[in-house]
C-alpha positions, 0 to 999 in steps of 0.5 A: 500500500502507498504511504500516502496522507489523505487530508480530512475533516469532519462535522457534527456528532460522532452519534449522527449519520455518516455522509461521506463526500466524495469530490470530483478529479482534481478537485479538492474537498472544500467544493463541497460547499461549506453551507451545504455542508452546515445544512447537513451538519444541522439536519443531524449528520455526520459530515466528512470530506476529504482531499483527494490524493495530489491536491489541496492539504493531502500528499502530492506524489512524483507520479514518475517515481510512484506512478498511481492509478485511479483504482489507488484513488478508489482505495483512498475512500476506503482509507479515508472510512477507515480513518474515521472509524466508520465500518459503512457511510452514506456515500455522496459522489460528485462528478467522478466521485460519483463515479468512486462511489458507484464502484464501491457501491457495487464491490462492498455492498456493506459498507454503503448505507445509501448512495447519491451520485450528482453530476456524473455519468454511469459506471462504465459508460466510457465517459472519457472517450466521449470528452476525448472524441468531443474535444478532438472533433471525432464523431460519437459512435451510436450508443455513446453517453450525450457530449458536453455543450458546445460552450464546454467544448470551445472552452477547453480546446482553447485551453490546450493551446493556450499558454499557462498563466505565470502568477497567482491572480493569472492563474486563479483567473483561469480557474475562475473562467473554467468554473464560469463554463462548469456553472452553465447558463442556468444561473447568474455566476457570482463571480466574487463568491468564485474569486474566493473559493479559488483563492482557497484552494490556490493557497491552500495547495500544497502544489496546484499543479499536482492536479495534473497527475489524475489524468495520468493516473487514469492512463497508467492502469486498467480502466476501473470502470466495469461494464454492465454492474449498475445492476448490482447496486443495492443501496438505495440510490438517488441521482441528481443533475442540474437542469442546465448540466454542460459536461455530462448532460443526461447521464444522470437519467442514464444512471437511474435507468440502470439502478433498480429502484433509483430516484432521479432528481433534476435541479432546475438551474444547476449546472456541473457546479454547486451554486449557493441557489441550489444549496437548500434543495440539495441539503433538503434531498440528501437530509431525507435520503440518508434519515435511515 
């Protein structure tokens, strides 16, 4: 096993029901809003996030010297559980955390008291070769998940080709813009409120450029995605997708579909991005999914 420090925090009483947030690649855990966690804290839960491997407080790795792979970064929820003594939790996954948290879903049945998955696409639906097709102008086999929007696409082949900032206002001001693309149209964008909370996590990162290792985790091992195991879910499953989602629009109902007895949630407005506006619903669905 890779001696590796997971950075995490947890909220309300050991006695509450345990949530345990999983946040999307190359994400840290403070995108996990600090109200919604509050609004889940008050409703009587037990609230943990955590910092993926190679971002925000947690280690960062010389992925040359000790190469990983996104099976490594399953493992970590297991250890992050682990940590905090929790033999099962409620598990709420974010774009691909909610990949994570579909896997473990179906490999330890027994450690998942429930599962919400929001903003993220069906287990082994090969989203990364529908990004990879979309950004590269190659068309979209029959069968194939929904492409982002035309605005997500535009923005992130510019980005490739563009020159990287040199300075920190340069670079949280690229992080600002991506966020403004990953918000959608649904919703005013608060470019203030995305000004702090990219300042937060440009300052606290051990090294921000170490993001960049969840990529290449992904091209050092076997794809962890199984195909055709949706099926196996038992816990009781919630999805949720934003009205307005520009990077996996409809994978949402996808997931559903695939789940036995899955509920699906649309938030009107929503995007990839979880905005103060929707705060209130998304605290409301996961307080009355995870009351046991």
């Amino acid at each position: 096993m890779q001696n590796i420090a997971i950075w995490s925090e947890e909220f309300g009483a050991a006695t509450d029901e345990p949530i345990l947030l999983i946040m999307g690649s190359m994400s840290q855990g403070i995108l996990w809003p600090d109200e919604l966690v509050g609004r889940l804290t008050a409703g009587g839960r037990r609230v943990i996030r955590y910092d993926h491997r190679d971002t925000g407080r947690s280690d960062t790795v010389d992925f040359a010297a000790q190469p990983y792979t996104w099976e490594d970064i399953k493992n970590d929820v297991y250890r992050v559980m682990d940590a905090h003594g929790l033999d099962s939790a409620h598990l709420v996954g974010h774009s691909a955390g909610g990949l994570l948290a579909q896997l473990i879903a179906v490999e330890a049945p027994e450690r998942v008291r429930s599962l919400t998955v929001i903003a993220a696409s069906p287990l082994g639906g090969g989203e990364g070769q529908v990004l990879l097709r979309a950004l590269t102008g190659q068309p979209q086999p029959e069968g194939s998940l929904p492409e982002p929007s035309a605005e997500f696409v535009d923005f992130f082949r510019a980005l490739m080709v563009a020159p990287p900032a040199e300075d920190r206002r340069g670079v949280i001001d690229g992080m600002i813009a991506e966020q403004r693309v990953l918000h959608g149209t649904g919703l005013p964008f608060d470019e203030d409120a995305a000004r702090r909370l990219q300042e937060r996590v440009f300052d606290r990162a051990r090294d921000l450029s170490a993001v960049a290792n969840h990529r290449l985790a992904a091209a050092a091992g076997p794809d962890f995605e199984p195909v055709g195991v949706l099926d196996r879910v038992k816990a009781p499953t919630l999805v949720i997708e934003g009205s307005h989602e520009p990077v996996k629009p409809g994978h949402g109902a996808i997931i559903a579909e695939r789940i036995p007895g899955a509920r699906l949630l649309i938030v009107d407005g929503m995007g990839h991005t979880l905005p103060a506006e929707t705060h209130r619903e998304l605290a409301d669905a996961i307080l009355t999914h995870t009351a046991g």
